[in-house]
N, C-alpha and C positions, 0 to 999 in steps of 0.2 A: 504494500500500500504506500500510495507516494502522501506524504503533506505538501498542502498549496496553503499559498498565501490571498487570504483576500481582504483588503479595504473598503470599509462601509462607513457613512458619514453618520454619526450618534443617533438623528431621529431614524432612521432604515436599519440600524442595529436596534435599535430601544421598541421597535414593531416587530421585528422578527424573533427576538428575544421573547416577545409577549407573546406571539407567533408558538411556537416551540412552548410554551407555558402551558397555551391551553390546548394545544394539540396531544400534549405527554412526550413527545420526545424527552430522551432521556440527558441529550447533548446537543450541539448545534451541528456536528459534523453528520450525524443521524438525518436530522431535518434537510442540510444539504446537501447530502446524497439520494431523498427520497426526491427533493425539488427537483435536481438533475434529472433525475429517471423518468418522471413524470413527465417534463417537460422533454426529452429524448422522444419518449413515446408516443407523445401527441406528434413530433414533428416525422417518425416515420410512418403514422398514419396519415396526418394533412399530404406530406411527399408520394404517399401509397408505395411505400419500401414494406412496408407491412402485408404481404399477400396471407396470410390466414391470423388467424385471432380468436381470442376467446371473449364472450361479451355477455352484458346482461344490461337489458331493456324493463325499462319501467314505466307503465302508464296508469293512470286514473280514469278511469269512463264509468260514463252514465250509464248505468242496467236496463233502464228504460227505453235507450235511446233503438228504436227501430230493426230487430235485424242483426245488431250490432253483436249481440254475443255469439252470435251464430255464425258471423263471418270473422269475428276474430277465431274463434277454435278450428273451423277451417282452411284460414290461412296457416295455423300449427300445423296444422293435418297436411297441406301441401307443401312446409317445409321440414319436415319431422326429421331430415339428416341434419339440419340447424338449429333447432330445439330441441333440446336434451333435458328441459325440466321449466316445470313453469307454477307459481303460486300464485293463488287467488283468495283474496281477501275483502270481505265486504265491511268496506267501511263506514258505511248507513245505508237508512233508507234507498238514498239513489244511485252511490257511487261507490267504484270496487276498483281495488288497485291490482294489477299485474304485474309480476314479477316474472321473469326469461331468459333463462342463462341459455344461450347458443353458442356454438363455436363452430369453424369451416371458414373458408374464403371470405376475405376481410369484405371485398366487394359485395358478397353474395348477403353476410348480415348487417351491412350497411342497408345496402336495401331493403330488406325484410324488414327490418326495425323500424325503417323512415315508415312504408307501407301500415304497416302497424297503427304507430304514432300521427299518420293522416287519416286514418277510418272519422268520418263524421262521430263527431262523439266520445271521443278519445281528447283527453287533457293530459297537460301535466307530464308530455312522454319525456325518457331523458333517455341516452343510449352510453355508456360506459363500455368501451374498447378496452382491450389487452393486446398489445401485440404478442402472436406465439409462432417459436417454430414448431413445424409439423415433423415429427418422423416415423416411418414405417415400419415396426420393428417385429420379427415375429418371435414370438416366447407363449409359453402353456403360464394355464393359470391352476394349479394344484391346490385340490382340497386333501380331506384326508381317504374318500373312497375312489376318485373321479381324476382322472387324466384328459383336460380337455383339449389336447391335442395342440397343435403347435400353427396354430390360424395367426395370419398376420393383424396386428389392431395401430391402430393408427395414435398417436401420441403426441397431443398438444403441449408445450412446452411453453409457458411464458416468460418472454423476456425479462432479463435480470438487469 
């Protein structure tokens, strides 16, 4: 690990200090190592250096609204290699929040998500990217009766 030097003028130290307070970092080299990443992150998704990724979409809609629950679980249904799990939650009377962890082709749940978060009736959406490398690995997965053979599975890796 290398040490770097950085200069910050007291009011941009005395807010990231505060910064780091109430976030819990434990140190400020902590905090500046997640800011880097983060920001790394965002810029090889904005670049699209990012071709697969892991994500999770969140939205709010109205249960009332028309049709709408029925074309959101069939849009699931027609991307079911992108949706890997998904929670639903009624948060009153009218409105229920979705929760969507996807992963595959960063373009692919780019889309899906925006499609989503456009349905009339839908608020509230927000899309949270991971860049990940993909690798093809094949290995068995052993219980203690069962040899389930040695099928290739696909292994999303998120960037460090």
């Amino acid at each position: 690990m290398e040490r770097v030097t950085v200069s910050l003028d007291d009011d941009l130290l005395a807010q990231f200090d505060d910064y780091i307070h109430r976030t819990g970092y434990a140190n400020r080299s902590e905090a500046v190592r997640d800011l880097i990443r983060g920001k790394l992150e965002a810029d090889r998704l904005e670049r699209d250096r990012a071709p697969d990724c892991v994500a999770c979409v969140s939205y709010v809609y109205d249960h009332h609204e028309r049709e709408l629950s029925r074309r959101i679980t069939q849009a699931h249904h027609a991307h079911h290699d992108l949706t890997h799990s998904t929670l639903h939650i009624h948060l009153d009377h009218d409105s229920c929040l979705e929760v969507a962890v996807l992963k595959g082709r960063t373009e692919a749940v780019r889309d899906f998500a925006n499609a989503l978060m456009a349905e009339r009736g839908v608020r509230h959406g927000h899309l949270h990217l991971v860049p990940a490398d993909v690798s093809v690995v094949p290995h068995s997965h052993h219980d203690h009766d069962h040899d389930h053979g040695h099928e290739p599975h696909v292994h999303h890796h998120p960037k460090t």
